[in-house]
N, C-alpha and C positions, 0 to 999 in steps of 0.2 A: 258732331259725330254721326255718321250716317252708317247701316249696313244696304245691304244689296238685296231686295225680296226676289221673289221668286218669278217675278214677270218684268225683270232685268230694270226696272225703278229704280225709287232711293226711297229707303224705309227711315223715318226719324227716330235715332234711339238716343237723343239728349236735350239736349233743350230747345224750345220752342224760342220760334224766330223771335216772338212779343219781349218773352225773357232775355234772350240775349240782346234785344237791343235796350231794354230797361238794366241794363247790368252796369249799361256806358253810363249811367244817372251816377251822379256822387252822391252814395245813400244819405252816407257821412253828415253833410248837407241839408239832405232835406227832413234828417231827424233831429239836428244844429235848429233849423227852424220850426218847427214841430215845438220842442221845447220853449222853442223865445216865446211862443205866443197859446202855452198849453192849452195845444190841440187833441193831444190823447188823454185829457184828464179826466180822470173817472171814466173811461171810456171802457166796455169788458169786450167787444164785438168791433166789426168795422173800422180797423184806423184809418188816420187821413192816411198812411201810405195804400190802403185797399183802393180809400176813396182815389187818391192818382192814379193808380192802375187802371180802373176802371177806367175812369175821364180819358186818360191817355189812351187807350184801346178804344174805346170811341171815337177819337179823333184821329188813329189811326186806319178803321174801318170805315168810317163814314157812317156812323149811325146819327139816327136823325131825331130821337129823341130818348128819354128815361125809359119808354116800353119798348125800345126799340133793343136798347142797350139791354136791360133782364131778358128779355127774352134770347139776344145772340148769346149772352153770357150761361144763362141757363141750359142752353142749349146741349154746354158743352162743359154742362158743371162738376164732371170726373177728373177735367184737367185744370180748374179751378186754381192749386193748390201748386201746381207746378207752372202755373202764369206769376207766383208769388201774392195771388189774392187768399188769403185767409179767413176772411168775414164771409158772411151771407147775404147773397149779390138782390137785392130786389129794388123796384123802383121805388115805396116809400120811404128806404133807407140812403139811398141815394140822393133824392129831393130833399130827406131833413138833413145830412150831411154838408150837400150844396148849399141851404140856405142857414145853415146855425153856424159854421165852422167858419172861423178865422180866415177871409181872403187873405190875408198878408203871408200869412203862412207861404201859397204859392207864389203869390209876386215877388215875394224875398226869395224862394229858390229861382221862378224866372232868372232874375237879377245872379243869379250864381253862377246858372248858363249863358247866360248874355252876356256877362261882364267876362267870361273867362274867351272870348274871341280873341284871336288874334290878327286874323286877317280876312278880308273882304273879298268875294270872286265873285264872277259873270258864270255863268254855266246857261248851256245849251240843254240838256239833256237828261238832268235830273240825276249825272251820275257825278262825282268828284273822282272819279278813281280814275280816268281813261284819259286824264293829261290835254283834256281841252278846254279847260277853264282859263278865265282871264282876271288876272289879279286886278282890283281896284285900289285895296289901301291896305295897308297894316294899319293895324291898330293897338294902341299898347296903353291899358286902364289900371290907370295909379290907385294903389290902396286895396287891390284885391289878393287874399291870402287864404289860407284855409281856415281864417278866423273872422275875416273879414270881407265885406261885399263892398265893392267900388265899382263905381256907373259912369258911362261919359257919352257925349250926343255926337254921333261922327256926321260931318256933310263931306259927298265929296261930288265932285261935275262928271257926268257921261255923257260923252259927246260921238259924234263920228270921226272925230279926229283922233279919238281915245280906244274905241268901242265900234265893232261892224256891228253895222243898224240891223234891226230885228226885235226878235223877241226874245228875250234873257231872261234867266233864273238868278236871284240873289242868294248867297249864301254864307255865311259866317264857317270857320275853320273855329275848331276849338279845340283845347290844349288844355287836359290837366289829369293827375295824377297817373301820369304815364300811360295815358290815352290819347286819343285825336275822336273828334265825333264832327257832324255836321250839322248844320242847323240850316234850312229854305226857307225863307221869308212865303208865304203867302199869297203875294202877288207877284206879276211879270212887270219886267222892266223895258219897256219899249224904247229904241233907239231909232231916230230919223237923220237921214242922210242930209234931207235939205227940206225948206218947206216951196219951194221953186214948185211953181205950177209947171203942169206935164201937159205936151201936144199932144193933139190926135187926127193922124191921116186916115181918110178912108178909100176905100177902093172897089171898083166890084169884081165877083169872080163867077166863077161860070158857076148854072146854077141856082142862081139867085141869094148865091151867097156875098157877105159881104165882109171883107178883112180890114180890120183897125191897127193903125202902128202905133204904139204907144212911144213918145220917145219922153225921156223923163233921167233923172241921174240913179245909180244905182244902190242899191239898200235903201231907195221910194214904195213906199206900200201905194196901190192905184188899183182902184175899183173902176171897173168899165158899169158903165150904168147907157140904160134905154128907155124912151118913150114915144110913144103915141103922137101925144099932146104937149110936148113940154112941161107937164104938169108933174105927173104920178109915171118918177122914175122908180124904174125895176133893176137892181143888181144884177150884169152878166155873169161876168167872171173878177179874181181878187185876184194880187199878183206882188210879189215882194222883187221887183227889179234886179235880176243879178249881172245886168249889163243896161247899157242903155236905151235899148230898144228891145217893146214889149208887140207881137204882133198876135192878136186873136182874131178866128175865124164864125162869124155869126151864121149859123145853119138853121135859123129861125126861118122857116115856109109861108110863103105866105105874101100877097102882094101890096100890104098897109101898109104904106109911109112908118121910117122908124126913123128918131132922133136919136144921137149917142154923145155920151159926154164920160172925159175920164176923170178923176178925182183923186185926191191925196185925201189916205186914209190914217 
């Protein structure tokens, strides 16, 4: 819910983004495992759900360490309460948290979100919503219920037969309790068209300029590289093929002998 201020913006008059995307968590869940392995026992301050909060909010700001975390958290410890954190946020609470408390607790909720996937996509863009995603696999994990956690190891082949070469975002779809959420793997998934070495024509131009034709098959990554000596090559220019001829123009001055060579990257 937003209203409109007075310098024609958008004023937040409901909940914070951190919040609604913690909403998509099945609490259910991760209080189901909290209990398996009493994590709040005796506990009067701090529960482990504080303790995810935080963690999560770190990992989705990019803090880089415990004084990094109290300090943005502190920062802005009026709205605390309405991020769903309840405890009092400091880094030695934090650190005895992190190292007395039950890992399993989180890797059994891991396991809750992971296993409730249903199907595997390619994404460019870091967005699921705009219908350019490319299905990899369904996936469908026996034994998982709202009582129960069931895991399964998927392989599947990406190829250029399958898949336009580049560089791809992984992502799981996930499905449960009348929701959809997303989940991005961490790293990129690179896709090559061929591992066929690429020629390279050269030419001169007026000027003292010198142009390279790259010819090579398309969705080839090809770094043009330069040197002196043959020795101690320098990176020109990078280039992800979207045809089969790549042509760059070298406007380096200068009247020293240079050597070029193109490369798959």
């Amino acid at each position: 819910m937003h209203d409109i201020c007075g310098s024609g913006g958008l004023m937040n008059s409901g909940k914070s983004i951190f919040a609604q995307l913690m909403d998509f968590l099945p609490s259910k869940s991760f209080r189901r495992c909290v209990k398996r392995y009493h994590g709040d026992y005796k506990l009067k301050t701090f529960s482990c759900w504080d303790q995810f909060l935080c963690m999560s909010f770190a990992q989705l700001t990019y803090r880089e360490s415990l004084r990094d975390i109290e300090a943005c958290l502190r920062a802005q410890h009026t709205k605390l309460y309405h991020l769903g954190i309840r405890g009092q946020v400091s880094r030695n609470t934090l650190a005895h948290a992190n190292s007395v408390r039950d890992w399993r607790i989180y890797a059994d909720f891991a396991q809750v979100l992971i296993t409730r996937a249903r199907a595997l996509y390619l994404d460019d863009d870091f967005n699921p919503f705009n219908s350019n995603e490319h299905l990899v696999q369904q996936v469908t994990v026996s034994g998982t219920t709202s009582n129960n956690i069931g895991f399964a190891t998927v392989e599947f082949n990406v190829a250029a037969t399958n898949t336009t070469p580049g560089v791809h975002s992984l992502y799981a779809q996930i499905r449960g309790g009348g929701r959809t959420r997303y989940l991005y793997a961490p790293e990129h998934l690179i896709v090559f068209s061929s591992f066929q070495p690429p020629s390279l024509a050269l030419s001169g131009e007026p000027g003292s300029q010198v142009r390279l034709d790259v010819s090579g098959l398309a969705g080839q990554r090809i770094v043009l590289q330069s040197a002196n000596d043959l020795r101690a090559w320098q990176p020109l220019a990078t280039n992800w093929l979207a045809t089969n001829l790549w042509s760059y123009r070298d406007t380096t001055e200068g009247s020293i002998r240079r050597f070029y060579r193109a490369a798959l990257q």
